[in-house]
Phi, psi and omega in degrees: 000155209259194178242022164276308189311319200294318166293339184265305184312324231268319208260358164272350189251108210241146149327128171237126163278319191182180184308119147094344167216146227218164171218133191230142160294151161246174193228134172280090175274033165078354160281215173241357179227166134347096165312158177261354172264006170275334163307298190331290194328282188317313167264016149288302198308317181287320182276346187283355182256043180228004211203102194269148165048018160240128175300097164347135192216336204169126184213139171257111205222149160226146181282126146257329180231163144326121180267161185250128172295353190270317229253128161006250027249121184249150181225126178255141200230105176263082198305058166352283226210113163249097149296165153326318171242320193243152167219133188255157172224118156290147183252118156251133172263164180207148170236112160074009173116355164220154197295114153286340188190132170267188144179153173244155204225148144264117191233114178216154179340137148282144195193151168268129205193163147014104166238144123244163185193168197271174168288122148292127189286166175254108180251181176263143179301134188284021148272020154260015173256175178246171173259175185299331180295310165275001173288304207292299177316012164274316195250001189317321118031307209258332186278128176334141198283354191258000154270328195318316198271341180261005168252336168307288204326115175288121196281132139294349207225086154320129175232137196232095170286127157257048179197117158245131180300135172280139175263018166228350182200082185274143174281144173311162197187151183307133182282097163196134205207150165222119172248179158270134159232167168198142162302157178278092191111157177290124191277167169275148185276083136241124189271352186289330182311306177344284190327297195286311188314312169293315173323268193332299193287349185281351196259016188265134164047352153351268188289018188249008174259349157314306161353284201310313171303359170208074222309129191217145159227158143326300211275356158312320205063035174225015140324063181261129192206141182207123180295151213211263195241207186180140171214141182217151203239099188281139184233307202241154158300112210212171172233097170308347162312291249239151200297159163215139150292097167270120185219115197235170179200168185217107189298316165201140145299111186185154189030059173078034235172122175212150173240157164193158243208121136212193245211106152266152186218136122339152168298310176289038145082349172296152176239128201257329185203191184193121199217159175206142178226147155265159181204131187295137194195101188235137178268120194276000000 
């Protein structure tokens, strides 16, 4: 395991202050707040340690404030409801005393049912792609200095586009984008880490795929997007070690607002989870 995972694990593995409340560290990926999928990550991590011999299945979250990257984040943990098969848990993150992020979670029994699943699309396989890391460094030359430090950030979660966006001069392009992702190293046989471990890495490139029909990136700086809400959905068993497909699309963009919608598939074509985000989205 390289030692950015080791650093991405250590800051996802929150503190337990007492029954029911957790404290997370934040970690600086050159942005100007608290990533968001490191919130995602931190409360799944505080409600699933609420929660004996049941899976995550499904979690609901909305950004309310901005998070400070200097300052603590406690996660309150509201046990609702343990049933027969299912237990739900609400999340509050909180900074200084006000809510940065809710969320609510589903966790139930293993069991056997029904199967179906959607088509994996056929891309090329990512060791014939470059990673995000050799995209950015092509325009580093060119980009606003206050991007410069989140495209220099060495990724714990390797990402492979197989179609890359030029991040400073895109042609407009169909909203639709599949990336390859992984941790950078072998993880421990935990499957809830996995879980948080995906939480975190589903909120990379989601909403930059509203983008794409005009043409725009982030990294123009003519941007302001703030993630609104996240729902993510678990179906199969998986290793975030191991290649994943992200095949994401985005039905529409208005009034200030782009959704987008994607798919993760095992390399062998399983469909492992599923998410969809609203997000704020203004051209300054």
């Amino acid at each position: 395991m390289s030692e950015i995972v080791q650093d991405l694990l250590k800051h996802l593995t929150l503190e337990s202050l007492e029954e029911n409340l957790f404290r997370g560290q934040s970690r600086d990926i050159g942005s100007p707040h608290v990533y968001g999928g490191q919130v995602l990550g931190q409360a799944l991590f505080a409600a699933s340690h609420t929660v004996a011999g049941r899976d995550a299945h499904s979690l609901h979250g909305y950004f309310l404030r901005p998070g400070n990257k200097n300052a603590p984040i406690d996660y309150e943990v509201d046990r609702i409801r343990d049933g027969k098969s299912y237990s739900t848990r609400r999340v509050v993150a909180l900074q200084r005393g006000k809510p940065i992020f809710n969320m609510s979670a589903s966790f139930k029994i293993s069991e056997e049912g029904l199967e179906h699943q959607c088509v994996m699309p056929e891309v090329p396989d990512p060791e014939t792609l470059p990673n995000m890391t050799e995209l950015g460094r092509e325009v580093l030359a060119d980009i606003p200095d206050k991007l410069d430090r989140f495209l220099r950030w060495q990724r714990p979660i390797e990402l492979r586009p197989v179609r890359p966006t030029h991040l400073l001069d895109p042609e407009p392009a169909p909203p639709m984008q599949d990336i390859w992702l992984r941790a950078d190293g072998v993880l421990p046989d935990d499957p809830v880490m996995h879980k948080i471990l995906l939480a975190y890495a589903s909120d990379y490139s989601l909403l930059g795929t509203a983008l794409l029909p005009h043409g725009l990136t982030f990294t123009q700086g003519v941007i302001r997007a703030a993630s609104l809400d996240h729902a993510m959905w678990f179906h199969r068993d998986f290793r975030i070690d191991e290649w994943l497909l992200y095949s994401m699309d985005s039905p529409s963009t208005s009034h200030g607002r782009g959704f987008s919608r994607g798919n993760l598939f095992s390399r062998d074509g399983k469909l492992v989870a599923s998410v969809a985000q609203e997000g704020m989205i203004r051209k300054l």
